[in-house]
FIZAZA-197913 format. One record per residue: z, y, x of N, C-alpha, C in turn; residue in three letters. Coordinates in steps of 0.2 Angstrom, whole numbers. Layout:
<atoms>
ATOM     nz     ny     nx    caz    cay    cax     cz     cy     cx  type
ATOM      Z      Y      X      Z      Y      X      Z      Y      X   ala
...
</atoms>
This chain:
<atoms>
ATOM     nz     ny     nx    caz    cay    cax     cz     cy     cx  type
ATOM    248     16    535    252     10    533    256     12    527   unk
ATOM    257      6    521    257      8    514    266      8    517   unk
ATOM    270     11    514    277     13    514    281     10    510   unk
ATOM    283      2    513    285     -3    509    291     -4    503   unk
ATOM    293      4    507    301      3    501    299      7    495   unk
ATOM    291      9    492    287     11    486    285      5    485   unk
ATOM    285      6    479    284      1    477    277      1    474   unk
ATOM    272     -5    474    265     -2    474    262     -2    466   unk
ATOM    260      1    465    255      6    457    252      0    457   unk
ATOM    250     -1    450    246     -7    445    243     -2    441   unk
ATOM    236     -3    441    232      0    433    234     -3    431   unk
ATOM    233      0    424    235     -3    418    229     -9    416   unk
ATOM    229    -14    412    224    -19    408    221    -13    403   unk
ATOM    223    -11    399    222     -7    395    225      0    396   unk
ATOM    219      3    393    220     11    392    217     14    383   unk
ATOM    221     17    379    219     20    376    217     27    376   unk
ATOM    213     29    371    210     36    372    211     38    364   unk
ATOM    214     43    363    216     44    354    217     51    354   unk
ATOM    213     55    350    210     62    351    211     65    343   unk
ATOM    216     70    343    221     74    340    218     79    337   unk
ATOM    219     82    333    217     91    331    221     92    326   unk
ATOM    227     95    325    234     99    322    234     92    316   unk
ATOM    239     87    321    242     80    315    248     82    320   unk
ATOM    252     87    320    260     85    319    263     81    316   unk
ATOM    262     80    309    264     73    304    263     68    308   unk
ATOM    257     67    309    253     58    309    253     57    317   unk
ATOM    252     61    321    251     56    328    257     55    327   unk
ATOM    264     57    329    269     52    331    271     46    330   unk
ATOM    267     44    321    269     40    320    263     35    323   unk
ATOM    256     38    324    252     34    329    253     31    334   unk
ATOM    258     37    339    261     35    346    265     28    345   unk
ATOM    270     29    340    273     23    341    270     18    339   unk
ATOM    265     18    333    263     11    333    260      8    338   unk
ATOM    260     12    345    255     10    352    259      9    358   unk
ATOM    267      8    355    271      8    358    270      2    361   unk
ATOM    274      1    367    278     -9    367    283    -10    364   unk
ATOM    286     -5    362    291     -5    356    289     -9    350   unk
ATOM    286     -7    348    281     -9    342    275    -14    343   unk
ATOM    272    -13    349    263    -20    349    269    -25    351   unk
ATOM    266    -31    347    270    -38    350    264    -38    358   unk
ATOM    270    -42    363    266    -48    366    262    -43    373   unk
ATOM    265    -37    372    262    -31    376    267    -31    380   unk
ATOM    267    -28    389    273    -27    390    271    -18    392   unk
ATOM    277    -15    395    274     -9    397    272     -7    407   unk
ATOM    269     -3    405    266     -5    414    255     -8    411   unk
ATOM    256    -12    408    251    -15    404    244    -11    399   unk
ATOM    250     -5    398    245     -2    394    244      6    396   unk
ATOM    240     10    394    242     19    396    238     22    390   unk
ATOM    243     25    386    239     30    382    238     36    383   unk
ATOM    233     38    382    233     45    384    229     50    376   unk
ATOM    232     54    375    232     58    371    228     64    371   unk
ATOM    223     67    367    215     73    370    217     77    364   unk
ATOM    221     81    365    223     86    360    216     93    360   unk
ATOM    214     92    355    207     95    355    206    102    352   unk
ATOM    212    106    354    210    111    351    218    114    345   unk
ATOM    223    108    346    227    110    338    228    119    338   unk
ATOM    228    121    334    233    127    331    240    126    332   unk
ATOM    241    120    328    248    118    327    251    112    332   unk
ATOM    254    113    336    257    108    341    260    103    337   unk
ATOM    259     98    342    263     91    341    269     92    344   unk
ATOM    274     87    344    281     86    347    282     81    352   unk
ATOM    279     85    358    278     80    365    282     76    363   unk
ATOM    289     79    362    296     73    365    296     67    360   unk
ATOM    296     72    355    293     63    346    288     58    350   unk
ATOM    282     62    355    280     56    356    282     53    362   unk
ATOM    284     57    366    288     52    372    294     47    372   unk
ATOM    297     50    365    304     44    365    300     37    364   unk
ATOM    293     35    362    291     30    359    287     28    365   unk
ATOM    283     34    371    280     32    375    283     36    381   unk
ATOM    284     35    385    289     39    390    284     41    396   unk
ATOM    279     39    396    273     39    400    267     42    400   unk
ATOM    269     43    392    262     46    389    259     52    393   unk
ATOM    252     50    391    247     55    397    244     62    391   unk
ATOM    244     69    392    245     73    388    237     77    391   unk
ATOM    232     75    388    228     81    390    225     85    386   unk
ATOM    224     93    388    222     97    382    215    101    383   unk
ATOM    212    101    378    203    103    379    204    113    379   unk
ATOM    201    113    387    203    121    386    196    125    383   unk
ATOM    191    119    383    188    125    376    184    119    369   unk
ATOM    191    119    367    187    113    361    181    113    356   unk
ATOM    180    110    353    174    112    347    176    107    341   unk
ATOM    171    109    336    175    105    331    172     99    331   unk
ATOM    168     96    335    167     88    336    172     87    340   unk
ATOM    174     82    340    179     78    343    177     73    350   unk
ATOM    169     72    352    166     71    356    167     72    363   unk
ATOM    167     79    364    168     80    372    175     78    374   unk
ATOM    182     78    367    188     75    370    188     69    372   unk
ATOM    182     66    368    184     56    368    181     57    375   unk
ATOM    176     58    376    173     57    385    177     59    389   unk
ATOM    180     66    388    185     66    394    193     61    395   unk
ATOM    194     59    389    197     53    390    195     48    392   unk
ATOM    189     44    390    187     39    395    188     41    400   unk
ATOM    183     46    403    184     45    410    189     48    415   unk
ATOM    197     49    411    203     49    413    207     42    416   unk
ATOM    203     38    408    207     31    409    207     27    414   unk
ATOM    210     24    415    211     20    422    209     11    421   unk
ATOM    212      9    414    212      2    414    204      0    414   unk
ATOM    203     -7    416    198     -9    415    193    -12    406   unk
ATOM    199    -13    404    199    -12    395    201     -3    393   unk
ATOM    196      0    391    197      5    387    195      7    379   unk
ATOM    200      6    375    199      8    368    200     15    365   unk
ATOM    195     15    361    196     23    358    197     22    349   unk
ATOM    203     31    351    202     30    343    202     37    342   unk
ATOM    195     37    336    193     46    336    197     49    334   unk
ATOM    201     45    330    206     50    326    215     47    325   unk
ATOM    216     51    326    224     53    330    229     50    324   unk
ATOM    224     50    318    229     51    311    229     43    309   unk
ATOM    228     36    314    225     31    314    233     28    316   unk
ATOM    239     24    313    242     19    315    239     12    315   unk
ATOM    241      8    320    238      1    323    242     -2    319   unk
ATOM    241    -10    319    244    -17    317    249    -19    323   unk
ATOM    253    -22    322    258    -24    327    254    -29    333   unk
ATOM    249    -32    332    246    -38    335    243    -34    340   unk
ATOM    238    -28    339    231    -25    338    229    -26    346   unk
ATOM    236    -25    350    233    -24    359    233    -28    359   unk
ATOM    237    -36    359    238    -39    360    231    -44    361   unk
ATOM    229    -44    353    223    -46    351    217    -43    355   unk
ATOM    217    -39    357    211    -33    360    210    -36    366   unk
ATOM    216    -40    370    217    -41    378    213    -45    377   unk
ATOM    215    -51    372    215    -59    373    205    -59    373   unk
ATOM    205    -54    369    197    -54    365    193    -54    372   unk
ATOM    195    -50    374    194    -46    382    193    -50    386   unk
ATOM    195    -56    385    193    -62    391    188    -66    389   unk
ATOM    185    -67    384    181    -71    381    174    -69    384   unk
ATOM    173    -66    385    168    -63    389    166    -59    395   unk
ATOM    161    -55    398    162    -52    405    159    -45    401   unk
ATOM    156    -45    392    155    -39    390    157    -38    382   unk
ATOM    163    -38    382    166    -40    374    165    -29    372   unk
ATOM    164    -34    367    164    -27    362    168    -30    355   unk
ATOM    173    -26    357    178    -28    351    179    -21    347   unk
ATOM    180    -24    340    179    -20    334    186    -21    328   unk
ATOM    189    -17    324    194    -18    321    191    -17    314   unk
ATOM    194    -20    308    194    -16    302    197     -9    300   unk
ATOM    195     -6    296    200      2    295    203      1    287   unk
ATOM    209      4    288    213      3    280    214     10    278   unk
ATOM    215     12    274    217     19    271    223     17    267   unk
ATOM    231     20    270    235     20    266    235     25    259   unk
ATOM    239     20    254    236     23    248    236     16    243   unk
ATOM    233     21    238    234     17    230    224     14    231   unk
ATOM    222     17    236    214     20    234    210     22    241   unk
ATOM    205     21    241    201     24    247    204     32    247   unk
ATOM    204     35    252    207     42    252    203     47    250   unk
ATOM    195     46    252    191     52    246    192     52    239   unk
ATOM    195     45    237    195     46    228    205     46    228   unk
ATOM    210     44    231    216     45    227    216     52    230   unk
ATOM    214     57    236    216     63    235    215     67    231   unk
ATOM    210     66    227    205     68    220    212     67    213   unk
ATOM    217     62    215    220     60    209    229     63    211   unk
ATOM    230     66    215    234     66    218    239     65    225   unk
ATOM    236     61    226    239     58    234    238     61    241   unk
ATOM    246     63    242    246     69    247    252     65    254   unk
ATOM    251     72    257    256     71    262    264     69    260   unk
ATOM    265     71    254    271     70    253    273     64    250   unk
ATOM    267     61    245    267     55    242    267     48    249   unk
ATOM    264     49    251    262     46    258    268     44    262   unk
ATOM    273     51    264    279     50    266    285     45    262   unk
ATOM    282     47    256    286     42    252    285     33    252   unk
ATOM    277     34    252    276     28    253    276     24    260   unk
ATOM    278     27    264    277     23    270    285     23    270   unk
ATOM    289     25    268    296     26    270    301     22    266   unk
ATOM    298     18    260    299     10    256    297      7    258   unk
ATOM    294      7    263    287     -1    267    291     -4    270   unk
ATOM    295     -2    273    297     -8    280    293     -6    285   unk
ATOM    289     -4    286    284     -4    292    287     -3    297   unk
ATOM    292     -1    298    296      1    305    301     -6    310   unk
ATOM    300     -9    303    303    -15    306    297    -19    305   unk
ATOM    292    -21    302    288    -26    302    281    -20    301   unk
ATOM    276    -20    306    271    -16    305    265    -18    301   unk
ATOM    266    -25    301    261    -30    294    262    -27    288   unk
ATOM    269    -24    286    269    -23    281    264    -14    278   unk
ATOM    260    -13    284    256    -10    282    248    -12    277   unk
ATOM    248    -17    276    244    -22    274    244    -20    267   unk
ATOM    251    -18    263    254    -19    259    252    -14    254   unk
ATOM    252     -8    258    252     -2    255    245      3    256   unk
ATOM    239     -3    259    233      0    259    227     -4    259   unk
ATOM    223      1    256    214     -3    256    209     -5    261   unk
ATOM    204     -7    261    200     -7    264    196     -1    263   unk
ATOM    195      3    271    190      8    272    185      8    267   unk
ATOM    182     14    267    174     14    264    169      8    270   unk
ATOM    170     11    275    167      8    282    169      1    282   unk
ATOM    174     -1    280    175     -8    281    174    -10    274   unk
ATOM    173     -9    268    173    -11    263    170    -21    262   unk
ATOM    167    -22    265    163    -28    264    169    -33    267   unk
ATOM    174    -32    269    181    -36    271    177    -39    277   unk
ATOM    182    -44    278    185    -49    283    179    -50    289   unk
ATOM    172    -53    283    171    -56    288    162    -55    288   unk
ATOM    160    -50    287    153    -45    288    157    -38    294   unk
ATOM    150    -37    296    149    -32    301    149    -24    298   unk
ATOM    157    -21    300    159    -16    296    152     -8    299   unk
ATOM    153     -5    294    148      3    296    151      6    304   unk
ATOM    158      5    306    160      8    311    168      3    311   unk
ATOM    169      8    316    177      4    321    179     10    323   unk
ATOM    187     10    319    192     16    321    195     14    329   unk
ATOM    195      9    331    197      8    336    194      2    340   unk
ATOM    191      4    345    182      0    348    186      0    353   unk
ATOM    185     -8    357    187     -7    365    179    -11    370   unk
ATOM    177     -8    376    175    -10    380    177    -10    385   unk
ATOM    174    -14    392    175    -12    399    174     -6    399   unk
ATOM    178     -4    406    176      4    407    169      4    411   unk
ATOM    166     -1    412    160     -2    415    153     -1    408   unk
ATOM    156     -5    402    151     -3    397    152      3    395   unk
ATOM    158      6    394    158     14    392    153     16    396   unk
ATOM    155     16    405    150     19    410    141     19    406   unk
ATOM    141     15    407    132     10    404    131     16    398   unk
ATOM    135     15    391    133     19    387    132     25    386   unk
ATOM    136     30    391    139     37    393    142     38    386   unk
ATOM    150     36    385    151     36    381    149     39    375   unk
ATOM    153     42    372    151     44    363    146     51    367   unk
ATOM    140     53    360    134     55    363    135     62    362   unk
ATOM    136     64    367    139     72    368    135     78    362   unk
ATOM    129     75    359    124     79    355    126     78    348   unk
ATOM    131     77    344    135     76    340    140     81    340   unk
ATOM    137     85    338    140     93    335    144     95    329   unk
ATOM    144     92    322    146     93    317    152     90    317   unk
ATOM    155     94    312    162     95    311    166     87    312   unk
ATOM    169     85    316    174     78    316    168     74    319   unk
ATOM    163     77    321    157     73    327    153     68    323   unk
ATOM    151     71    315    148     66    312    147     59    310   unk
ATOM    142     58    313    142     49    313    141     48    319   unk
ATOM    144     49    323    146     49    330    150     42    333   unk
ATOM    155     43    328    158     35    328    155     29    326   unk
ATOM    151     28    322    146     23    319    142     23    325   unk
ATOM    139     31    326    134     29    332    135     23    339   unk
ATOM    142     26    341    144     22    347    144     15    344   unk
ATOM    147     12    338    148      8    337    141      2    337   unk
ATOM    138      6    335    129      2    334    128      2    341   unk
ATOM    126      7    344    125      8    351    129      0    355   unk
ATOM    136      2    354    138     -4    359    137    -10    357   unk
ATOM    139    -12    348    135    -19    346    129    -22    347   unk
ATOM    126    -17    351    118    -21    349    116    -19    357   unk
ATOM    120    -17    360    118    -18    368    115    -25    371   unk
ATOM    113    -24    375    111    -32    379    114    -33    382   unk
ATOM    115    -42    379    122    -45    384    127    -44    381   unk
ATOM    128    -42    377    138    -40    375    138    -47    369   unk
ATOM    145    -46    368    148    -52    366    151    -48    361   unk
ATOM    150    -47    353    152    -44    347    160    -47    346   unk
ATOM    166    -46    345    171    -48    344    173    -44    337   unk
ATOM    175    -47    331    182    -43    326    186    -47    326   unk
ATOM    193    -42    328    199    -45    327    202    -47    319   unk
ATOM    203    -52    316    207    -53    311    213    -53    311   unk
ATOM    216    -51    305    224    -49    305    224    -43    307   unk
ATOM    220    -40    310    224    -33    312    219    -29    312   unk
ATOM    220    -22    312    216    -14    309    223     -8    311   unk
ATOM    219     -4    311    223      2    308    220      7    303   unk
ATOM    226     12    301    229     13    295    228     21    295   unk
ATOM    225     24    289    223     29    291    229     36    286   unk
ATOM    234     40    290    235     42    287    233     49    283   unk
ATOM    234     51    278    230     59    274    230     65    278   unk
ATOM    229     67    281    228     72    285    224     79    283   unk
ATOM    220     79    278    215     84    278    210     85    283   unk
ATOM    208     79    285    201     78    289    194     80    282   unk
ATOM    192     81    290    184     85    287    179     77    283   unk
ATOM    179     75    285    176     69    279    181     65    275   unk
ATOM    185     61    278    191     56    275    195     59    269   unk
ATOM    197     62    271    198     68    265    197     74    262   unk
ATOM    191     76    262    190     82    261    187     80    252   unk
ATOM    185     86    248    186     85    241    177     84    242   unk
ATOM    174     92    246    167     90    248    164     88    255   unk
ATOM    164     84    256    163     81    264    156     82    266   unk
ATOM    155     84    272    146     86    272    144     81    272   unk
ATOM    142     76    270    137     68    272    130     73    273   unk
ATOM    127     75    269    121     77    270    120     80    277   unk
ATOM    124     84    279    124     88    287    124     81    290   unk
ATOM    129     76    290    131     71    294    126     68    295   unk
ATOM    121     65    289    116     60    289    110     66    291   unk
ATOM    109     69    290    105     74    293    102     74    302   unk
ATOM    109     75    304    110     77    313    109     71    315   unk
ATOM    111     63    311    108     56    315    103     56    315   unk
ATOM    100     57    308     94     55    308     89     59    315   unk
ATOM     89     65    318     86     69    321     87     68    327   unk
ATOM     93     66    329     94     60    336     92     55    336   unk
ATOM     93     49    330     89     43    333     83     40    328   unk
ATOM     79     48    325     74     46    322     74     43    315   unk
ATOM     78     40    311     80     38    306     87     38    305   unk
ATOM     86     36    296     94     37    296    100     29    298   unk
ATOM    107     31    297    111     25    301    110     19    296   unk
ATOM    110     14    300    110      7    298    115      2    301   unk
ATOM    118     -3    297    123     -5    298    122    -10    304   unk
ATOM    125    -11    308    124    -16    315    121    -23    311   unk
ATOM    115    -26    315    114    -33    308    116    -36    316   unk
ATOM    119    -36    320    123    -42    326    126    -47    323   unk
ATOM    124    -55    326    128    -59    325    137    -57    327   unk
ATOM    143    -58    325    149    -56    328    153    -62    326   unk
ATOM    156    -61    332    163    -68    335    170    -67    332   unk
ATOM    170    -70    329    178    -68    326    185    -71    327   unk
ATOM    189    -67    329    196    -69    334    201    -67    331   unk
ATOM    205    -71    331    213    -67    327    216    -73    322   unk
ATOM    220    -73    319    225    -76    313    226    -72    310   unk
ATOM    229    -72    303    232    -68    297    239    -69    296   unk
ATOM    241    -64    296    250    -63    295    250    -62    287   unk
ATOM    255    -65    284    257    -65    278    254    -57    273   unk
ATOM    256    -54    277    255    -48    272    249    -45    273   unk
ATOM    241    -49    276    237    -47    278    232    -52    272   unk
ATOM    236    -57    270    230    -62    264    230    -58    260   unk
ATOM    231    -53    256    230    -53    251    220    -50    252   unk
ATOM    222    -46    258    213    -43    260    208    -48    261   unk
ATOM    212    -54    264    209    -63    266    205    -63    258   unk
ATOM    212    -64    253    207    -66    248    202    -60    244   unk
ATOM    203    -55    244    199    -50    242    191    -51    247   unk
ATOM    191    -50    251    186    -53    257    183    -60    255   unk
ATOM    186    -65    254    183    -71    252    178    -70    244   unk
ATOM    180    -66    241    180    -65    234    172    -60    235   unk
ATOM    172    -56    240    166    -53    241    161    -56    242   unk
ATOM    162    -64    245    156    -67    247    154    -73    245   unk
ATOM    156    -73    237    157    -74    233    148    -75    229   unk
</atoms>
């Protein structure tokens, strides 16, 4: 018999999965944007983040990211590789809530709305596949302003005139449209930095495909991404207004000066028989635009043109 003066456990609606490799700088500031500090319209008890620290060299500062998540869930890969792959799955199948969202990369801050937006989408159907835009803070996609200068220092400067901390739209402000989201608002992006399904579709797909070996798991994100858009039965979702934000890191493609595509495009093609192609799914589109998110509005409108 349950021991009444305990009080009884609730999984969480949501769970995220966010997989790290030596971002001391960036994840804290990730944590927080996944705070209920920080997401509107989220309460806590509602969400659990759990963190797949994949191997760092150089630790993060549990407690930076505790003051923001006091519950945060800390797991670490005792024999990593440099795909990022076996962390994401062992994060799935950590997660508890019945919405579970991943994000490959640790150096990703959210939009104030993102969870909120992710839940509501989550209801719309019994197999939502929701999808976000990806921004690169900056003057420029990050493969070409690193080329021109733009660093971790620059970066700190920039994010530390934004306001962000008090209004997280105002990330909007200070960056581009991904390569991967380039086609804006309202086309079917290359990939999604932060992809949420049931933990039943995760199950169905077996999460990201373990045979994605190359360095940051190749085209491993794109792959899932196609894979669960074009699943049968699923219901395509992008949220509007909101994305997240990629900070400089010195990751193996996003910023590196020579990035392997050719290895990248290579190792798809020889998993799934050809090379990637962009999801052609029809997709549902849910959300509003916050003031500091038009200007992409009309940038986007302008492309389809």
């Amino acid at each position: 018999m349950r021991d009444l003066s305990r009080p009884l456990l609730r999984c969480p609606e949501l769970s995220l999965v966010v997989v790290a490799y030596n971002m001391a700088r960036e994840l804290p500031r990730t944590i927080r944007t996944l705070s209920t500090d920080y997401q509107r319209g989220v309460e806590a008890g509602e969400v659990e983040v759990i963190v797949v620290d994949n191997g760092s060299t150089r630790p993060f500062d549990e407690d930076a990211c505790r003051r923001w998540i006091p519950d945060l869930k800390i797991l670490r890969m005792e024999n990593p590789t440099v795909s990022p792959v076996a962390a994401i799955n062992r994060g799935i199948e950590a997660a508890q809530g019945n919405l579970i969202g991943v994000f490959i990369d640790g150096a990703r801050m959210a939009s104030p709305g993102l969870l909120r937006a992710a839940l509501m989408a989550a209801r719309l159907h019994e197999r939502p596949v929701i999808g976000t835009l990806a921004f690169h803070l900056g003057p420029d996609v990050q493969m070409r302003s690193v080329r021109e200068g733009y660093d971790q220092e620059a970066e700190d400067t920039l994010l530390a005139g934004s306001g962000w901390e008090e209004d997280g739209y105002r990330l909007f402000d200070i960056s581009v449209f991904a390569g991967s989201s380039a086609r804006g608002w309202f086309q079917v992006p290359a990939e999604t930095n932060a992809l949420f399904l049931t933990a039943a579709h995760w199950r169905e797909l077996g999460g990201y495909d373990p045979r994605f070996l190359t360095p940051g798991g190749g085209l491993a994100n794109l792959d899932t991404w196609k894979r669960a858009v074009e699943s049968e039965g699923c219901f395509p979702v992008m949220l509007l207004g909101e994305g997240t934000f990629h900070q400089v890191h010195g990751g193996v493609a996003t910023n590196a000066l020579k990035p392997p595509t050719a290895e990248f495009r290579a190792e798809y093609a020889a998993l799934r028989g050809g090379p990637y192609v962009i999801p052609q799914a029809q997709v549902h589109l849910f959300g509003s635009f916050p003031a500091n998110a038009q200007k992409s509005l009309v940038a986007s409108l302008e492309k389809m043109r």
